[in-house]
N, C-alpha and C positions, 0 to 999 in steps of 0.2 A: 641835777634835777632829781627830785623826789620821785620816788615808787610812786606815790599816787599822781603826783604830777606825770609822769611818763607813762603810766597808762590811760589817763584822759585824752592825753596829746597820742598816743597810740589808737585810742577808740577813735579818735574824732579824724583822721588820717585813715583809718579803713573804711568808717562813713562817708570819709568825702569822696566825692566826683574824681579828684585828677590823683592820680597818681605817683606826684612826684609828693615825696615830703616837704615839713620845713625844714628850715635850719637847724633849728634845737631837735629838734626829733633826728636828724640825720647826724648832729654831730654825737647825739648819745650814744651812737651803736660803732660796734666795728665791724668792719668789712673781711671775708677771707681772701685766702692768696686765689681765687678763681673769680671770686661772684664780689662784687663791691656793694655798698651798703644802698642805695640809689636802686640798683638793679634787683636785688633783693627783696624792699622794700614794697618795691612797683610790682614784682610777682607775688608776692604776699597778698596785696591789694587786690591783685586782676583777681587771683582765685578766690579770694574771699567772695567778691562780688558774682563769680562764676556761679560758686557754690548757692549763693542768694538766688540766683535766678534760675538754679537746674530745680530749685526746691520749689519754686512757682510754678516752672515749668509744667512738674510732676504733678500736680494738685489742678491745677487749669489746663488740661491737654485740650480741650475741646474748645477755648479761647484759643488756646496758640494755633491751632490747626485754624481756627475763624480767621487770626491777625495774620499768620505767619509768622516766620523767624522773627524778622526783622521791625515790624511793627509793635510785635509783643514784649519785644525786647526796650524799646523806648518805653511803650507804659510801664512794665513792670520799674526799669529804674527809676522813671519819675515815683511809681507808689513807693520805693525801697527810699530814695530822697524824703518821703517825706513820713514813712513809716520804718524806721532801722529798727531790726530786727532788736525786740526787748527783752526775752524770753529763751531762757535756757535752753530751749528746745526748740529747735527751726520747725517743730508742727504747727506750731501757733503763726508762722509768719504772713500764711493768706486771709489771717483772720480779717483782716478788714479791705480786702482787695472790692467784695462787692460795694461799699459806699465809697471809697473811691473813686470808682467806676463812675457811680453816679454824679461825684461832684469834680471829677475832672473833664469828664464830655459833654458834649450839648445832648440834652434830654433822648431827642432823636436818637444817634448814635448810641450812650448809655442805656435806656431803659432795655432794650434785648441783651446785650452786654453782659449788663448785671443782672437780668435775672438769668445767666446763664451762669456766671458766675454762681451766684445764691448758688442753681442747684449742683455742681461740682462742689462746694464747700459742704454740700448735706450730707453729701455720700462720707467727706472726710467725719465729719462731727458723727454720722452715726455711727461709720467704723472704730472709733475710739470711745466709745459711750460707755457707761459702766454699765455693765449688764440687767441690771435689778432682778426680779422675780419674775418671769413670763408668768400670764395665766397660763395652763394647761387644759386640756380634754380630759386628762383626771381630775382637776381641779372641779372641773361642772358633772362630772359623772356622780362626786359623794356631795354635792351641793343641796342643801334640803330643800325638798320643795316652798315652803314657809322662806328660805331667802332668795329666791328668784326676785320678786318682784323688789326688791329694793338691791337688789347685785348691780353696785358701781363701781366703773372700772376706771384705769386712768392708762396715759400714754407710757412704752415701755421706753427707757431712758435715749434709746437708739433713733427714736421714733424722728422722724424729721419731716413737717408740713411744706409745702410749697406750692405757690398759687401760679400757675404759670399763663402767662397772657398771651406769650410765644410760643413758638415751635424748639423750646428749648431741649425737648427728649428728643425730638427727631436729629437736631445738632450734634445732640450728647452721643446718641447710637449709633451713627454716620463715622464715628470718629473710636469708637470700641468693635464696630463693623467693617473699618476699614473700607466703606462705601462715600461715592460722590458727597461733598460736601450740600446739604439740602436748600443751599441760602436763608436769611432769617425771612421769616414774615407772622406777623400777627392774628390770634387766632381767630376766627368767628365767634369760639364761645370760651372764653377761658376754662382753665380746667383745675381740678387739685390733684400733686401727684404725691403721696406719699414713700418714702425711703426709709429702710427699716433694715439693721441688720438684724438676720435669722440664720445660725448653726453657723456662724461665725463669717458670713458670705451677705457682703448688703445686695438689698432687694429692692426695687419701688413696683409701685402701680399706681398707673392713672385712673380716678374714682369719678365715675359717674354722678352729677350733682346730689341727689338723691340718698346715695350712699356716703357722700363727702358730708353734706347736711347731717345726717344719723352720728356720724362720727363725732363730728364736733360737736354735736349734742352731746354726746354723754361726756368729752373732754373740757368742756369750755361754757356748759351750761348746769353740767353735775348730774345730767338727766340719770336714772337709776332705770332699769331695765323696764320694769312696768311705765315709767314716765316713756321711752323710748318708743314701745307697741304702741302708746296713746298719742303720741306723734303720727306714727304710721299708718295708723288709723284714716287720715282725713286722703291718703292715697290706695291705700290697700286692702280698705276697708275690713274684712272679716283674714284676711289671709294677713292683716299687720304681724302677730306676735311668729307667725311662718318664716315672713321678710325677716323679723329682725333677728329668728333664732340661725338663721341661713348666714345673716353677715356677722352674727356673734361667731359662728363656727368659723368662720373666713380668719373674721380679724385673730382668730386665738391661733388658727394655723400659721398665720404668717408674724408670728410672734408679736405683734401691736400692743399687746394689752397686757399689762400687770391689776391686780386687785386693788383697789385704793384700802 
């Protein structure tokens, strides 16, 4: 057998399900005077697959404390059957656990699921974000007057949105609280939660509509600071450019914002 042949038939025997090899793959190897080529082979395999699932594990705690062991254990094989691991780095291995989610359960089940899902993979994607340029409170202290009103800003790379329809943070904190599991149910008002890491320790907060509106304005509509107070205006009337310079201070404290 070829090098390259014997590592396809090597890859495709740690990807699969059972554990015994074939033929050709078991007769390529030798066995020592303790441990035979079979028995080898198949511990090779379990830990591989151990390995795959401590790493889900670790990244979805707050599913697994939802499924259990044992529950958790059958979906993640099923995603790992049909997602093996492609990437040099088993960071990336939950990358797609949330649409799985959605496409292997009935609606019902999946939709709190996966957006619990979603927000455990935010925390990972912001802890590993490349840092960019935070704004700073120096940064607006030599800021000239003449460029206020057009100061547009954009999200800091860590930044990570999430719309929650659930009770997905009260699941999430249940479970880093070490407190009663809170069961899933659906919110009255949905909400947006932001996750962000700051001084190297991620953060979220849940935003009041209001402030979640403002936000996304200046992210996703280009708004420039003066467009922002003219927003604010139709709720805050004379106190708008107040409101906004109150949440500009906010967002630049909990590191959100880089300068576009």
């Amino acid at each position: 057998m070829r090098l390259n042949d014997w590592q396809l038939a090597f890859e495709c025997y740690l990807l699969g399900e059972s554990s015994t090899a074939d033929i050709a793959l078991g007769s390529s190897l030798i066995g020592g005077p303790t441990l035979g080529v079979s028995t080898g082979l198949a511990i090779y395999h379990n830990a591989y697959q151990a390995r795959l699932q401590e790493v889900l594990r670790g990244d979805y705690p707050a599913i697994l404390n939802w499924l259990g062991d044992d529950e958790f254990e059958q979906l993640a094989a099923a995603y790992l059957r049909q997602n093996p691991s492609a990437h040099y780095s088993l960071r990336w291995l939950g990358n797609g656990f949330e649409a799985f989610i959605r496409q292997h359960l009935v609606p019902e089940q999946s939709a709190p699921l996966a957006e619990l899902a979603a927000f455990e993979w935010a925390f990972t994607l912001a802890f590993d974000a490349h840092p960019g340029t935070p704004l700073t409170m120096q940064d607006m202290v030599i800021l000239a007057p003449q460029d206020w009103p057009t100061l547009q800003v954009s999200p800091s790379p860590s930044l990570q949105w999430q719309e929650c329809a659930f009770n997905s943070v009260a699941i999430w904190r249940s479970v880093k609280d070490e407190t009663t599991f809170p069961g899933s149910t659906a919110l009255d008002d949905p909400h947006v939660v932001v996750i962000c890491r700051n001084d190297l320790v991620c953060q979220y907060r849940s935003l009041e509509p209001l402030e979640a509106n403002a936000l996304k304005g200046m992210f996703e509509r280009d708004w420039n600071f003066a467009e922002l107070c003219s927003e604010l205006t139709v709720i805050y009337g004379e106190g708008a450019p107040l409101q906004a310079v109150t949440w500009l201070k906010q967002w630049i404290h909990d590191g959100w914002l880089q300068i576009r």
